[in-house]
One Martini backbone bead per residue (centre of mass of N, CA, C, O) as a GRO file, in nm:
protein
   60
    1UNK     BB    1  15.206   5.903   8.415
    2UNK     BB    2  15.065   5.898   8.160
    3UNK     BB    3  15.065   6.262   8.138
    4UNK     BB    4  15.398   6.259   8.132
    5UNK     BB    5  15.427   6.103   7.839
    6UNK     BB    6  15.211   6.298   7.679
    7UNK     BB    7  15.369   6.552   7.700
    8UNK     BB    8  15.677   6.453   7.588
    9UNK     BB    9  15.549   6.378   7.296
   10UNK     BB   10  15.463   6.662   7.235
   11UNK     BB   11  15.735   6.816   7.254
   12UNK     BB   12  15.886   6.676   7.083
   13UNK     BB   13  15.724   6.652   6.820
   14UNK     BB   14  15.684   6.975   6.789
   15UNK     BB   15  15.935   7.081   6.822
   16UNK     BB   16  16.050   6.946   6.589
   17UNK     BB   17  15.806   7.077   6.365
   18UNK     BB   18  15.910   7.415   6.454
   19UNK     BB   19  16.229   7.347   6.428
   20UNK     BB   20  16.200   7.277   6.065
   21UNK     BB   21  16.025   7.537   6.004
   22UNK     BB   22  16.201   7.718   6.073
   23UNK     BB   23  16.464   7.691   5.931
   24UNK     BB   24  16.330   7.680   5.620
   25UNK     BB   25  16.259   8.016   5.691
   26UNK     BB   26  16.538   8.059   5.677
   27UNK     BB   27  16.673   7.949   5.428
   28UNK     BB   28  16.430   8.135   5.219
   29UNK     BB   29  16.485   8.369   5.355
   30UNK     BB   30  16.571   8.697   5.390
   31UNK     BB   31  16.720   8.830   5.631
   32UNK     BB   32  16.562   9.037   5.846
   33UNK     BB   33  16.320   8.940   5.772
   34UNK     BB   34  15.962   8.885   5.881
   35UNK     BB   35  16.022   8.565   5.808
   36UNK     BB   36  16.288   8.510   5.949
   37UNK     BB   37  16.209   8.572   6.217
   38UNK     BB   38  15.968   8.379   6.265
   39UNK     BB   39  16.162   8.132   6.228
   40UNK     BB   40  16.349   8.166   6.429
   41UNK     BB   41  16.159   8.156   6.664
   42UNK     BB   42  16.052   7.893   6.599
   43UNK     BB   43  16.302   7.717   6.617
   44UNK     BB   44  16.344   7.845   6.930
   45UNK     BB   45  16.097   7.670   7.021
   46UNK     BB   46  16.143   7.402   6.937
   47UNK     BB   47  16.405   7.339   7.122
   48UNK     BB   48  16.294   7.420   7.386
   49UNK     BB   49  16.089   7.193   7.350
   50UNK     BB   50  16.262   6.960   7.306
   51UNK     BB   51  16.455   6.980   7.550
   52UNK     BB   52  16.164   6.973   7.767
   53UNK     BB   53  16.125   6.676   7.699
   54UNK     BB   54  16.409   6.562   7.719
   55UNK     BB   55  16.450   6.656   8.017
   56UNK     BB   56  16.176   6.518   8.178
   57UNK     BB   57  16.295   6.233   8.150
   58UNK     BB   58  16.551   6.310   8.318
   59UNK     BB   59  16.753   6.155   8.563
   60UNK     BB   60  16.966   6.179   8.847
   0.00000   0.00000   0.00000
């Protein structure tokens, strides 16, 4: 059980964290950019792993 909540604070933390810096770097660079793909993806994956934290812990 320690292990099944210990890696959902990793998804959310990380997610949220990789979710906000994608975002920054779409913010601040110019349309299909090769930074602003690399925001977008890093965004896309935070989102994912966002959801997949939240995801894991929901019963139904």
């Amino acid at each position: 059980m320690a292990m099944n909540v210990e890696r959902f604070v990793w998804l959310i933390v990380g997610g949220g964290i990789a979710l906000v810096a994608g975002l920054w770097l779409v913010a601040f660079f110019d349309a299909w950019s090769v930074a602003w793909l690399a925001g977008a993806g890093l965004a896309l994956l935070g989102a994912g792993s966002l959801g997949g934290g939240i995801d894991s812990r929901i019963e139904i």
